[in-house]
mmCIF file of the N, C-alpha and C atoms, coordinates in Angstrom:
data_MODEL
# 
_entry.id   MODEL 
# 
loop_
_atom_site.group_PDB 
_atom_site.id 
_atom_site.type_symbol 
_atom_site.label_atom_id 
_atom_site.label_alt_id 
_atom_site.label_comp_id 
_atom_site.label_asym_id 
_atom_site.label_entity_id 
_atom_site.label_seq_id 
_atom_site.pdbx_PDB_ins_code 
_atom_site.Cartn_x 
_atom_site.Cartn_y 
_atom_site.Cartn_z 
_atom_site.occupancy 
_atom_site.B_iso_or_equiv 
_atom_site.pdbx_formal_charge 
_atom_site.auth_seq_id 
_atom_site.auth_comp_id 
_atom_site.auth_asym_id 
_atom_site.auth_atom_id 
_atom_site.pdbx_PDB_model_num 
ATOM 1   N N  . UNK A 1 1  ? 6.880   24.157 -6.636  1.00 0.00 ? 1  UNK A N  1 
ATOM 2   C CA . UNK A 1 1  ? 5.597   23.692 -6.157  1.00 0.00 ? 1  UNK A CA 1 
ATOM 3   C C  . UNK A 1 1  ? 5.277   22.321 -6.755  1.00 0.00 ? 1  UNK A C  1 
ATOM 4   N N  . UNK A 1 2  ? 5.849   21.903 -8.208  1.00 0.00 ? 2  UNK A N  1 
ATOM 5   C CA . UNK A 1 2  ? 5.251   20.987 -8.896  1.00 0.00 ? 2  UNK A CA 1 
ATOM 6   C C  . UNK A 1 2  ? 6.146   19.611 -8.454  1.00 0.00 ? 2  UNK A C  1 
ATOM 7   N N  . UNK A 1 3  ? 7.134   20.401 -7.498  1.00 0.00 ? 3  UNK A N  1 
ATOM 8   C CA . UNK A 1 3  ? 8.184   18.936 -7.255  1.00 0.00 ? 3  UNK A CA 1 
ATOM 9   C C  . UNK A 1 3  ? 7.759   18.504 -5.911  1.00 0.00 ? 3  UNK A C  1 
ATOM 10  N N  . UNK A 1 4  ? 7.019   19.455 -5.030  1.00 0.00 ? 4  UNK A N  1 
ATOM 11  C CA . UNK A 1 4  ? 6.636   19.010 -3.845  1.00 0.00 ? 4  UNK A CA 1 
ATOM 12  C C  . UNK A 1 4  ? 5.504   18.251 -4.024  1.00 0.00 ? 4  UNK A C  1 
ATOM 13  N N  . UNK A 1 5  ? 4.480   18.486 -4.840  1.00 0.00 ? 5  UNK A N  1 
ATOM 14  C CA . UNK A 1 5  ? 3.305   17.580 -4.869  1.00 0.00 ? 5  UNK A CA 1 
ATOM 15  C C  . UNK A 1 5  ? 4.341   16.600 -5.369  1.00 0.00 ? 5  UNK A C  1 
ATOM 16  N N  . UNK A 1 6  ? 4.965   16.318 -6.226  1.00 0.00 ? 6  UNK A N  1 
ATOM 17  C CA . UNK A 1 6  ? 5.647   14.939 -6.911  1.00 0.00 ? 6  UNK A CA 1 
ATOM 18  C C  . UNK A 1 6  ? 6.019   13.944 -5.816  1.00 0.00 ? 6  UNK A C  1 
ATOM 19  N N  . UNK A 1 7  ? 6.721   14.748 -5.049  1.00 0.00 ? 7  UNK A N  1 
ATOM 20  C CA . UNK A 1 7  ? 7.570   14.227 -3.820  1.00 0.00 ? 7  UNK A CA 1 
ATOM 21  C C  . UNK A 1 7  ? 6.342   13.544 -3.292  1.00 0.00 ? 7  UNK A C  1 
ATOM 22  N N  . UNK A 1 8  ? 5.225   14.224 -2.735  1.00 0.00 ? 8  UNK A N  1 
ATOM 23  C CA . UNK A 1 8  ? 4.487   13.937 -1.353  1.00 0.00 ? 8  UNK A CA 1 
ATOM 24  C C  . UNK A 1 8  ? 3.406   12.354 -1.990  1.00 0.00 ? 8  UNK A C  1 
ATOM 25  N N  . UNK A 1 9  ? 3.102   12.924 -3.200  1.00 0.00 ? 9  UNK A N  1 
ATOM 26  C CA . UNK A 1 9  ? 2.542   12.239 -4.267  1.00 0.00 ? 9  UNK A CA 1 
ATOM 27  C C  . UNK A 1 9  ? 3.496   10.362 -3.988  1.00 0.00 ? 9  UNK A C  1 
ATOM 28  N N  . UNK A 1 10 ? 4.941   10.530 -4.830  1.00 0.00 ? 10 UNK A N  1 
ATOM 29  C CA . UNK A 1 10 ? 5.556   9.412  -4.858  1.00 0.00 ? 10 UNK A CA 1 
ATOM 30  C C  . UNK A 1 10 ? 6.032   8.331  -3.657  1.00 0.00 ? 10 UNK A C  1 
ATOM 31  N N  . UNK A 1 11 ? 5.479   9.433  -2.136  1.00 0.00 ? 11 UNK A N  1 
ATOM 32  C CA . UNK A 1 11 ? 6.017   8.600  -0.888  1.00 0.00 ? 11 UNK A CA 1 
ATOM 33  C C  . UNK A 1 11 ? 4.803   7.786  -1.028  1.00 0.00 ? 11 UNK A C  1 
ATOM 34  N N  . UNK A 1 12 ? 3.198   8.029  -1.506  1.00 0.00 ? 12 UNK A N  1 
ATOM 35  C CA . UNK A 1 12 ? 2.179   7.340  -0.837  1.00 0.00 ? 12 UNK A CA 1 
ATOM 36  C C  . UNK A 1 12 ? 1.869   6.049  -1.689  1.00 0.00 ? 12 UNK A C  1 
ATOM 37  N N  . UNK A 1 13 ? 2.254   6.550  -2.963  1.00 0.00 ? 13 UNK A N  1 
ATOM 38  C CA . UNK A 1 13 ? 1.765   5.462  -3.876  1.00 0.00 ? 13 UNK A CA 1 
ATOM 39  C C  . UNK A 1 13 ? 2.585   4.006  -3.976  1.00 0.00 ? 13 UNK A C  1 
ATOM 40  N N  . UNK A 1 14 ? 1.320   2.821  -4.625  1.00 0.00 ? 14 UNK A N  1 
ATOM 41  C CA . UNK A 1 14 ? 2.869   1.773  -4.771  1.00 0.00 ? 14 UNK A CA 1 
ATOM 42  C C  . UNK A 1 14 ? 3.980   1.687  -6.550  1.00 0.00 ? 14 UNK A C  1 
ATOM 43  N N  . UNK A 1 15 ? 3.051   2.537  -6.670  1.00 0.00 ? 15 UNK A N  1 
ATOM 44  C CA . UNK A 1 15 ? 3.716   2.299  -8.060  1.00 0.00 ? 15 UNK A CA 1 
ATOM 45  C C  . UNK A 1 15 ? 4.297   4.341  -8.651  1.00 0.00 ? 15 UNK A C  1 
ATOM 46  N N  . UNK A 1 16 ? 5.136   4.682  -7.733  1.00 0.00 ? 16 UNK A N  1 
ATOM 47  C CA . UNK A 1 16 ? 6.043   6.140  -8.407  1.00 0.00 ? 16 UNK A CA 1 
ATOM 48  C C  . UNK A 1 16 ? 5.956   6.409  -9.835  1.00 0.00 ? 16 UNK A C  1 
ATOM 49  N N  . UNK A 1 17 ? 6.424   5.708  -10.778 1.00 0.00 ? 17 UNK A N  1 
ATOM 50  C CA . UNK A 1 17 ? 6.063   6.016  -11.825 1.00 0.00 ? 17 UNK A CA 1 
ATOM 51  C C  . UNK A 1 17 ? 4.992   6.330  -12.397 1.00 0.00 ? 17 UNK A C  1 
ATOM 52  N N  . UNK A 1 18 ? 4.139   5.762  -12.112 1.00 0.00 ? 18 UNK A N  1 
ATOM 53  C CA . UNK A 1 18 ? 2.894   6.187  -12.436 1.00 0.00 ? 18 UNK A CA 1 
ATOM 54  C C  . UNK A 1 18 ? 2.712   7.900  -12.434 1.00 0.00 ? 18 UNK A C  1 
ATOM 55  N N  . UNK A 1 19 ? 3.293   8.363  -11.614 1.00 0.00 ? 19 UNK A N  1 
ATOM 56  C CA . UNK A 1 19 ? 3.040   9.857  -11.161 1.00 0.00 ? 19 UNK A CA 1 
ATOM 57  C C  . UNK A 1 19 ? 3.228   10.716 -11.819 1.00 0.00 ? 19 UNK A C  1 
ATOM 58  N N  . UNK A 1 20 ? 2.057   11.459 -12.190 1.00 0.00 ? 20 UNK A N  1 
ATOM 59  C CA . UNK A 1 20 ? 2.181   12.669 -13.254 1.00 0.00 ? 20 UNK A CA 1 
ATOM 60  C C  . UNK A 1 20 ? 1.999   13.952 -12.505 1.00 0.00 ? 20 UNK A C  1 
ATOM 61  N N  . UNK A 1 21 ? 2.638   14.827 -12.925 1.00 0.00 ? 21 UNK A N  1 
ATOM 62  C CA . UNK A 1 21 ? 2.293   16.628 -11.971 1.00 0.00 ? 21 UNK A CA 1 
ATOM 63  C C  . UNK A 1 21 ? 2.346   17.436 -12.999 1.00 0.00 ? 21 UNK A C  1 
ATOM 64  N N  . UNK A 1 22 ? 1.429   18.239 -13.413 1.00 0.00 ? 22 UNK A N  1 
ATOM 65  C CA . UNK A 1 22 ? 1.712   19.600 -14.498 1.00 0.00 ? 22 UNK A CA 1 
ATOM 66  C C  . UNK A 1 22 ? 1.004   20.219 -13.952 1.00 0.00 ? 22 UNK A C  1 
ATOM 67  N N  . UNK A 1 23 ? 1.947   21.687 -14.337 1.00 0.00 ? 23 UNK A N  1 
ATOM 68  C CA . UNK A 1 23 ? 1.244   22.858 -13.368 1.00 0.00 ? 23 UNK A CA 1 
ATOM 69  C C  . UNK A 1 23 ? 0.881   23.615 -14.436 1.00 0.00 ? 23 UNK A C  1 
ATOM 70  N N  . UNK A 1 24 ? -0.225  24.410 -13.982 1.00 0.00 ? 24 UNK A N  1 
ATOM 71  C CA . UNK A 1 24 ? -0.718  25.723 -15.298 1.00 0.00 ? 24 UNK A CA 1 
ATOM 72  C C  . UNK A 1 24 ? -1.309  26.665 -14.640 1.00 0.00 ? 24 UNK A C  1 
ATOM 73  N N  . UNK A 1 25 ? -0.528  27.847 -15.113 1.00 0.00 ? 25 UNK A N  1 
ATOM 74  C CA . UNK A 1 25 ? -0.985  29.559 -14.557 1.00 0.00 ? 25 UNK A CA 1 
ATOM 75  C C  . UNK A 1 25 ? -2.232  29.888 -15.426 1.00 0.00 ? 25 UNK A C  1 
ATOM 76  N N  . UNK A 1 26 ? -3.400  29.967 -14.558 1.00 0.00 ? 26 UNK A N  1 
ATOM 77  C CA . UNK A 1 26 ? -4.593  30.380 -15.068 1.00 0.00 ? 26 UNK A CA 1 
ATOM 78  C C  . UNK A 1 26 ? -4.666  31.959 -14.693 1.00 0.00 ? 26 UNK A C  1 
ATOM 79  N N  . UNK A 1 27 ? -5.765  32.528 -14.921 1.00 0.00 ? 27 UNK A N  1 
ATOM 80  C CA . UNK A 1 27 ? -6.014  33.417 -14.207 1.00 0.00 ? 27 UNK A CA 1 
ATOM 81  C C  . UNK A 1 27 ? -6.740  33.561 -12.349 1.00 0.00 ? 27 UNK A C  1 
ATOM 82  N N  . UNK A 1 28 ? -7.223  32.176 -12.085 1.00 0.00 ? 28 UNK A N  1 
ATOM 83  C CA . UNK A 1 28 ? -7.301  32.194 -10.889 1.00 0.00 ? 28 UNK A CA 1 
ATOM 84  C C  . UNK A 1 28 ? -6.741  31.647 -10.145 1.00 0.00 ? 28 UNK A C  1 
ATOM 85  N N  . UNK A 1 29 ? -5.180  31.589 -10.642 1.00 0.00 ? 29 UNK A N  1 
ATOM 86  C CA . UNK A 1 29 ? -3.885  30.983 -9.855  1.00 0.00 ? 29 UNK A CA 1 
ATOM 87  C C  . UNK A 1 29 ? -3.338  29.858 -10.491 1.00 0.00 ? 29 UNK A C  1 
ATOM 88  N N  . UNK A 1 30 ? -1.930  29.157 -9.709  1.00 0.00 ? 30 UNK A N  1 
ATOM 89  C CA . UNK A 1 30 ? -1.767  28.057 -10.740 1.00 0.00 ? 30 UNK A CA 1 
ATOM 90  C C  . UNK A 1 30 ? -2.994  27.175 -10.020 1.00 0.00 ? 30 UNK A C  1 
ATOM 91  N N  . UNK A 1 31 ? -2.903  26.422 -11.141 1.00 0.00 ? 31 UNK A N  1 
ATOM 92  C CA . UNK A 1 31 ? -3.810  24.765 -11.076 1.00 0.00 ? 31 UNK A CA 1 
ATOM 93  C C  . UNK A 1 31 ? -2.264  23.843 -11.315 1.00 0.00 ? 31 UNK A C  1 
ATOM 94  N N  . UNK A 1 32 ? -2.103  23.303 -10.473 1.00 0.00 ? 32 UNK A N  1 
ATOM 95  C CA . UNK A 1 32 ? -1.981  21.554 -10.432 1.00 0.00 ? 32 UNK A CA 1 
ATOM 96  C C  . UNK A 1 32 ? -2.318  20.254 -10.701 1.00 0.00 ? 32 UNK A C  1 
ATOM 97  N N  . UNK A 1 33 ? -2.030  19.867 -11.549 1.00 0.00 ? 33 UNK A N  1 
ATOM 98  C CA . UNK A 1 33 ? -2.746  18.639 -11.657 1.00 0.00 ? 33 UNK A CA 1 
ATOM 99  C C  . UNK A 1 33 ? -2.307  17.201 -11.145 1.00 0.00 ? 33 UNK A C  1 
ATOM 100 N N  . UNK A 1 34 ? -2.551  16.577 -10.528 1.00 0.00 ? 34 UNK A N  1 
ATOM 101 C CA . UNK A 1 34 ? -1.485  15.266 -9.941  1.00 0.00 ? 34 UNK A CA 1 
ATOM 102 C C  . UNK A 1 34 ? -2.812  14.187 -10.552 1.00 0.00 ? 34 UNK A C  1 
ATOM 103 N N  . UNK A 1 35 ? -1.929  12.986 -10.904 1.00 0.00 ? 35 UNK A N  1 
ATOM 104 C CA . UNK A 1 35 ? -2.652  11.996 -12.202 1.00 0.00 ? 35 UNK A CA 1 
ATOM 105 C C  . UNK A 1 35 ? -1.932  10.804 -11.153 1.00 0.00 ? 35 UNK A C  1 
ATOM 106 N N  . UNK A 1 36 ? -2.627  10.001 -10.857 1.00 0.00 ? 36 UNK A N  1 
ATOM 107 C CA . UNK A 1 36 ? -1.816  8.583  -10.449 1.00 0.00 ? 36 UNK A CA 1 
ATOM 108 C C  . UNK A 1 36 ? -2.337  7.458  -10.925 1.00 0.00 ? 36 UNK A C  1 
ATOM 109 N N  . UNK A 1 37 ? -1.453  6.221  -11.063 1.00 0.00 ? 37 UNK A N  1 
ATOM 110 C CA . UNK A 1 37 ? -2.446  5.415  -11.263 1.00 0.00 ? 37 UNK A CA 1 
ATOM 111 C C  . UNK A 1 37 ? -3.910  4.839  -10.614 1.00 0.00 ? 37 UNK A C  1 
ATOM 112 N N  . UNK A 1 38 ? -4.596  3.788  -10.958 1.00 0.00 ? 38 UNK A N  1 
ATOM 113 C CA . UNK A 1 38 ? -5.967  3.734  -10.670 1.00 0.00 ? 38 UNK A CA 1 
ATOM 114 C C  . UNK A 1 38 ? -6.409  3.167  -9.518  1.00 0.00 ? 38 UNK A C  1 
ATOM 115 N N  . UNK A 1 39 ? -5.091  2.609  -9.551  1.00 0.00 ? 39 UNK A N  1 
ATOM 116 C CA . UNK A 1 39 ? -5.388  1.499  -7.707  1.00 0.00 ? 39 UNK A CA 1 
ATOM 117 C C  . UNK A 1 39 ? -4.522  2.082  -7.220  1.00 0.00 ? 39 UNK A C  1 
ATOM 118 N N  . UNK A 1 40 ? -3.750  3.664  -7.168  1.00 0.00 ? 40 UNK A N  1 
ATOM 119 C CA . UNK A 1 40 ? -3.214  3.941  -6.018  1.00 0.00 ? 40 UNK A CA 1 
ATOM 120 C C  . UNK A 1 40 ? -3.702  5.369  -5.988  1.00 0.00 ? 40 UNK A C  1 
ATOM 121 N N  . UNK A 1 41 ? -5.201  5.522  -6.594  1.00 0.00 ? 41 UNK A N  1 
ATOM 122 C CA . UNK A 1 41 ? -6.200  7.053  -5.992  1.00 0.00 ? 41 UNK A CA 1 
ATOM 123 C C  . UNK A 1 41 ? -6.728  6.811  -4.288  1.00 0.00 ? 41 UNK A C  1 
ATOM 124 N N  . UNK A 1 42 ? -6.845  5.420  -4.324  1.00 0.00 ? 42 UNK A N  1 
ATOM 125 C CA . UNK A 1 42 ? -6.695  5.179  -2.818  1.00 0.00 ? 42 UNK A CA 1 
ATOM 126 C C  . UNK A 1 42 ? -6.187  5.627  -1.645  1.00 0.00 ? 42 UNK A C  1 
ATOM 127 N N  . UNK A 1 43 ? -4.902  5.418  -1.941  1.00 0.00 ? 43 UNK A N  1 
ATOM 128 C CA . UNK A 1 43 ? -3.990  6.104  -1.218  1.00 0.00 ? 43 UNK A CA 1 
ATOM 129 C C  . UNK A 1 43 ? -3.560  7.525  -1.336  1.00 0.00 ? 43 UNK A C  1 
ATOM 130 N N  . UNK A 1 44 ? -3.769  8.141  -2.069  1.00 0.00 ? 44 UNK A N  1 
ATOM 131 C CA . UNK A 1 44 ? -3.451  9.803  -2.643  1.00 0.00 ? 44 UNK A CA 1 
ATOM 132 C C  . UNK A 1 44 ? -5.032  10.429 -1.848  1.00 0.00 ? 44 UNK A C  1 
ATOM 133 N N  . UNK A 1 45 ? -5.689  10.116 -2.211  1.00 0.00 ? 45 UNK A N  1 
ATOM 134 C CA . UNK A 1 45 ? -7.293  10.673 -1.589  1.00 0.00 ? 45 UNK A CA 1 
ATOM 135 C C  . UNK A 1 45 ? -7.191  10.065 -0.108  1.00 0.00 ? 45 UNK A C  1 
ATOM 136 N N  . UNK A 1 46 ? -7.248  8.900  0.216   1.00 0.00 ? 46 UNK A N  1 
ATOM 137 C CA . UNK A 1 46 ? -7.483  8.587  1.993   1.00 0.00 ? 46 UNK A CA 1 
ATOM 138 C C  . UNK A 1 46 ? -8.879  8.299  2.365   1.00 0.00 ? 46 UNK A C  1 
ATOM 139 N N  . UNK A 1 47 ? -9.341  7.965  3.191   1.00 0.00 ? 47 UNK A N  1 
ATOM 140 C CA . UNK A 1 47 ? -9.849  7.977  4.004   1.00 0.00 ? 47 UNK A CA 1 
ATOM 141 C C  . UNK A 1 47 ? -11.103 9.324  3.964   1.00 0.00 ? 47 UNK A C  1 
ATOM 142 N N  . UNK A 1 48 ? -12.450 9.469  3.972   1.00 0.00 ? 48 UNK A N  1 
ATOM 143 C CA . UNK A 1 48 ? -13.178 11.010 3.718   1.00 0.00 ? 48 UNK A CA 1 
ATOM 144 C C  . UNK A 1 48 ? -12.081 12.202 2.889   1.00 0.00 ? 48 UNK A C  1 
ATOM 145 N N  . UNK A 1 49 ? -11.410 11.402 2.242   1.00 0.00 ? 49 UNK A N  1 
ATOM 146 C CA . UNK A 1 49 ? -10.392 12.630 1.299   1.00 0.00 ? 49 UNK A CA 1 
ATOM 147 C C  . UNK A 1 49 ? -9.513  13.558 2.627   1.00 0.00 ? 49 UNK A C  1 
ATOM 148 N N  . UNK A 1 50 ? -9.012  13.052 3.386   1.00 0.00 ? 50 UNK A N  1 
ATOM 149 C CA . UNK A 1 50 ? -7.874  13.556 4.478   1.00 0.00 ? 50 UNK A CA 1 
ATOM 150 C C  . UNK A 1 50 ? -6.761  14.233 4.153   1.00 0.00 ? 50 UNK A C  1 
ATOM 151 N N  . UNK A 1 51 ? -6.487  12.717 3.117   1.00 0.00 ? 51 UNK A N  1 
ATOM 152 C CA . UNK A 1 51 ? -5.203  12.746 2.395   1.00 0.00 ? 51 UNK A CA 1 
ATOM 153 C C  . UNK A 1 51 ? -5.213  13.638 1.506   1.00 0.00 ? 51 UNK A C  1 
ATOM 154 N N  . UNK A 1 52 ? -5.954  13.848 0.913   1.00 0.00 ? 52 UNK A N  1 
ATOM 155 C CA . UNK A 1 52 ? -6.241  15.077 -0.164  1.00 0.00 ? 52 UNK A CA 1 
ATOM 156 C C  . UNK A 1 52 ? -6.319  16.166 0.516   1.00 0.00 ? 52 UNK A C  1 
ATOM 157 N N  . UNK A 1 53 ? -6.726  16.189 1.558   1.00 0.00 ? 53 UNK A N  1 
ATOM 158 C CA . UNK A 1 53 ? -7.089  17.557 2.239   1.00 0.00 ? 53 UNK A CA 1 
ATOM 159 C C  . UNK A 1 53 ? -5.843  17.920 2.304   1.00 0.00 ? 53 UNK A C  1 
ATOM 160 N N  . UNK A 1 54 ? -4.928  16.990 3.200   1.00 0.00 ? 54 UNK A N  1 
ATOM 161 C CA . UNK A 1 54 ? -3.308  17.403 3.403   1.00 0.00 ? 54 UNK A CA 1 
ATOM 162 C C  . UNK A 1 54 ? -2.501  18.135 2.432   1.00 0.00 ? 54 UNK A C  1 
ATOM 163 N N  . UNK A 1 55 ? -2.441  16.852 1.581   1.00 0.00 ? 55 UNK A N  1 
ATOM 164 C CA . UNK A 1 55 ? -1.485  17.734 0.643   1.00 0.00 ? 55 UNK A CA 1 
ATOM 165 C C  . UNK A 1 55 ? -2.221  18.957 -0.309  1.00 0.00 ? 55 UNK A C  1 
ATOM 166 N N  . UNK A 1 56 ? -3.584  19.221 0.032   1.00 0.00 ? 56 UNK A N  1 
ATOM 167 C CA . UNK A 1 56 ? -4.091  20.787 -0.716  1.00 0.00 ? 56 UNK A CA 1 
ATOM 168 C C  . UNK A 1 56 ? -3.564  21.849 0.334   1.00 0.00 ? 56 UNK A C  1 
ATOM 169 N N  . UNK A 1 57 ? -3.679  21.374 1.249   1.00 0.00 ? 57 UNK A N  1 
ATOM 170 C CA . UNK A 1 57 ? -3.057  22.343 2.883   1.00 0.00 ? 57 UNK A CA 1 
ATOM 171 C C  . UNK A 1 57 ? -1.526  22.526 2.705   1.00 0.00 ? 57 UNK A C  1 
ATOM 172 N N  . UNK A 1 58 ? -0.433  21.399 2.224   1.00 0.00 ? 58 UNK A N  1 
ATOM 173 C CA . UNK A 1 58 ? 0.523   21.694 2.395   1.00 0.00 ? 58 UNK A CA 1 
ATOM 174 C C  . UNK A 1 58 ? 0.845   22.634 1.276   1.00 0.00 ? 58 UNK A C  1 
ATOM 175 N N  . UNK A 1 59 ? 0.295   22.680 -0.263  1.00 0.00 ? 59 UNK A N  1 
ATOM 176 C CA . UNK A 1 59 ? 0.736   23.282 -1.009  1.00 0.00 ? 59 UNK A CA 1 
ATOM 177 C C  . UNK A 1 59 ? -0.095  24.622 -1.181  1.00 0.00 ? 59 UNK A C  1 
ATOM 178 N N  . UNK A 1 60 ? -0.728  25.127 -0.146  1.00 0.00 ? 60 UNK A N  1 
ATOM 179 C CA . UNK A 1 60 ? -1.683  26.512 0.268   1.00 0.00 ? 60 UNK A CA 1 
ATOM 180 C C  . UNK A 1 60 ? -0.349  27.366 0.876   1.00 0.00 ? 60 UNK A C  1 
ATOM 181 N N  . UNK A 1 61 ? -0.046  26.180 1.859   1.00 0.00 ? 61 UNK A N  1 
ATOM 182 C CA . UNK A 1 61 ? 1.347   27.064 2.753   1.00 0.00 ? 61 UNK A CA 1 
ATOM 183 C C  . UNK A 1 61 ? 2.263   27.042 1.686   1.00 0.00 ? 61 UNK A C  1 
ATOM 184 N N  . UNK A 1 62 ? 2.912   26.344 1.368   1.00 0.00 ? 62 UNK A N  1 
ATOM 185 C CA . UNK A 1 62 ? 4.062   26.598 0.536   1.00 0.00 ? 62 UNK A CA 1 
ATOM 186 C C  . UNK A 1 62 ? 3.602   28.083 -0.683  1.00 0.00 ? 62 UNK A C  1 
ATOM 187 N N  . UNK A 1 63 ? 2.117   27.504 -1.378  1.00 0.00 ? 63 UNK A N  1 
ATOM 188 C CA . UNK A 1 63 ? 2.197   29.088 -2.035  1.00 0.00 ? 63 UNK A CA 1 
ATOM 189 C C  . UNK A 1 63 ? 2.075   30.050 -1.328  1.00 0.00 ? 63 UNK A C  1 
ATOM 190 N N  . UNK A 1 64 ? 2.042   30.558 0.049   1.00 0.00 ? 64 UNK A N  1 
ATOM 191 C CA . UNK A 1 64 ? 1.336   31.423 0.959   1.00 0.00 ? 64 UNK A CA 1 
ATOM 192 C C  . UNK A 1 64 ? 3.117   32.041 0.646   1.00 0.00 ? 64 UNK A C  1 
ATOM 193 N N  . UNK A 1 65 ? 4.231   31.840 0.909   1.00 0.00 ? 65 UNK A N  1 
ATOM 194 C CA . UNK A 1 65 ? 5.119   32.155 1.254   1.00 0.00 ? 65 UNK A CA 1 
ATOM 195 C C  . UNK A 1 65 ? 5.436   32.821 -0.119  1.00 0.00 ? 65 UNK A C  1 
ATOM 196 N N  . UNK A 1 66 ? 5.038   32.428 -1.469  1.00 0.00 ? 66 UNK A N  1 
ATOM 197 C CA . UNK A 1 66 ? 5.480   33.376 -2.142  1.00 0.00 ? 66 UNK A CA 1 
ATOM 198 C C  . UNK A 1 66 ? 4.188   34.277 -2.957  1.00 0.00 ? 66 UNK A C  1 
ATOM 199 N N  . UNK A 1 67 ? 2.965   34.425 -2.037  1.00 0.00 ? 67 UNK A N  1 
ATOM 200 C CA . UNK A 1 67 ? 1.711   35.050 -2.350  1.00 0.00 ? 67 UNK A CA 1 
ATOM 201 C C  . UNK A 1 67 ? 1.369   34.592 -3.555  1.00 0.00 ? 67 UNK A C  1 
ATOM 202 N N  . UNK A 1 68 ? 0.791   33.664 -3.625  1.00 0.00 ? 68 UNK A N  1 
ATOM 203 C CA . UNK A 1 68 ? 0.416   33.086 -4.728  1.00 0.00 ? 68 UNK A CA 1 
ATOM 204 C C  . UNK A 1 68 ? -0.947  32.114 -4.638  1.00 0.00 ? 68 UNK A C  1 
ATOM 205 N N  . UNK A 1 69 ? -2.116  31.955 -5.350  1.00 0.00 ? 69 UNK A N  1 
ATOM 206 C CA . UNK A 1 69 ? -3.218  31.293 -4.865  1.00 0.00 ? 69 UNK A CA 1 
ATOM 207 C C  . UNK A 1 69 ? -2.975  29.879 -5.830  1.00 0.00 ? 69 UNK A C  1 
ATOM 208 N N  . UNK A 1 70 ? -2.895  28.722 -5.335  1.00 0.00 ? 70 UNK A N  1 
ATOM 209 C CA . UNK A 1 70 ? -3.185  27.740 -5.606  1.00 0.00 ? 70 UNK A CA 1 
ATOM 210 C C  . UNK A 1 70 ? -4.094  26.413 -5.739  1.00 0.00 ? 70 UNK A C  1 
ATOM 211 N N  . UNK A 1 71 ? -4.070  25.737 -6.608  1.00 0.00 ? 71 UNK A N  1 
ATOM 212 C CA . UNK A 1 71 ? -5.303  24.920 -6.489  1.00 0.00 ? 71 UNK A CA 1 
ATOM 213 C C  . UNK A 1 71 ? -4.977  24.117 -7.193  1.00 0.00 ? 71 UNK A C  1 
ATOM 214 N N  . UNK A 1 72 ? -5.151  22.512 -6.256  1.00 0.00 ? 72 UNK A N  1 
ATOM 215 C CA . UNK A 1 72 ? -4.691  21.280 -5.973  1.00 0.00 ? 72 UNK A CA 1 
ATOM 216 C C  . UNK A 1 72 ? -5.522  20.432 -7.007  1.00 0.00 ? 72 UNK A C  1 
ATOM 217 N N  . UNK A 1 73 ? -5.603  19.703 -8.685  1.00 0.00 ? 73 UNK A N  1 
ATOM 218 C CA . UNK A 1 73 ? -6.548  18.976 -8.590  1.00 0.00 ? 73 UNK A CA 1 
ATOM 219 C C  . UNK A 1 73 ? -6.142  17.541 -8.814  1.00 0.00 ? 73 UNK A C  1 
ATOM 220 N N  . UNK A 1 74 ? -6.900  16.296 -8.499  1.00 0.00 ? 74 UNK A N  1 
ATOM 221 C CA . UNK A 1 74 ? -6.267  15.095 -8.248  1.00 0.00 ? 74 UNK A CA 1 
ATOM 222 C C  . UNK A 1 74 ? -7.508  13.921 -9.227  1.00 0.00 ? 74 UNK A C  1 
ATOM 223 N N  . UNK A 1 75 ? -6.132  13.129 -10.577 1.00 0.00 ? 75 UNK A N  1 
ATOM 224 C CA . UNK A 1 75 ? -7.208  12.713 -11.471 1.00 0.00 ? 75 UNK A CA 1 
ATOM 225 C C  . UNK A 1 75 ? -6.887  11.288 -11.545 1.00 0.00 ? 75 UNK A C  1 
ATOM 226 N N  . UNK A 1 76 ? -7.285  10.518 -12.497 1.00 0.00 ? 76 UNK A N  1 
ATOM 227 C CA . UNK A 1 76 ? -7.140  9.338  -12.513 1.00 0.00 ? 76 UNK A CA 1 
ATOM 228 C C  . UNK A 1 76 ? -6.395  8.997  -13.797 1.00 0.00 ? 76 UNK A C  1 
# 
């Protein structure tokens, strides 16, 4: 899960390195955390947060397949 946000994360931004992902099993599922740099939250969020919406949608399905509740959060 933590390599697909990485992945989806490193196509949008201009600067890849920047890109941080750590995942942590809480009790109300894992949490995600995706960290980018400061001038490329732009592009990771979008437009009314689209882009954010997406990739919280894509990684809902991906945990759906192995029943698992997830939750997407996106920092600076």
């Amino acid at each position: 899960m933590k390599e697909l946000i990485r992945c989806i994360a490193e196509s949008l931004v201009d600067n890849p390195k920047a890109v941080v992902v750590t995942e942590e099993e809480t009790e109300k599922g894992l949490v995600i955390t995706l960290k980018v740099a400061e001038e490329d939250m732009g592009k990771v969020i979008g437009k009314q947060g689209r882009i954010a919406k997406a990739i919280r949608t894509v990684a809902k399905a991906a945990a759906s397949k192995e029943e698992k509740k997830i939750i997407v959060e996106i920092q600076q």
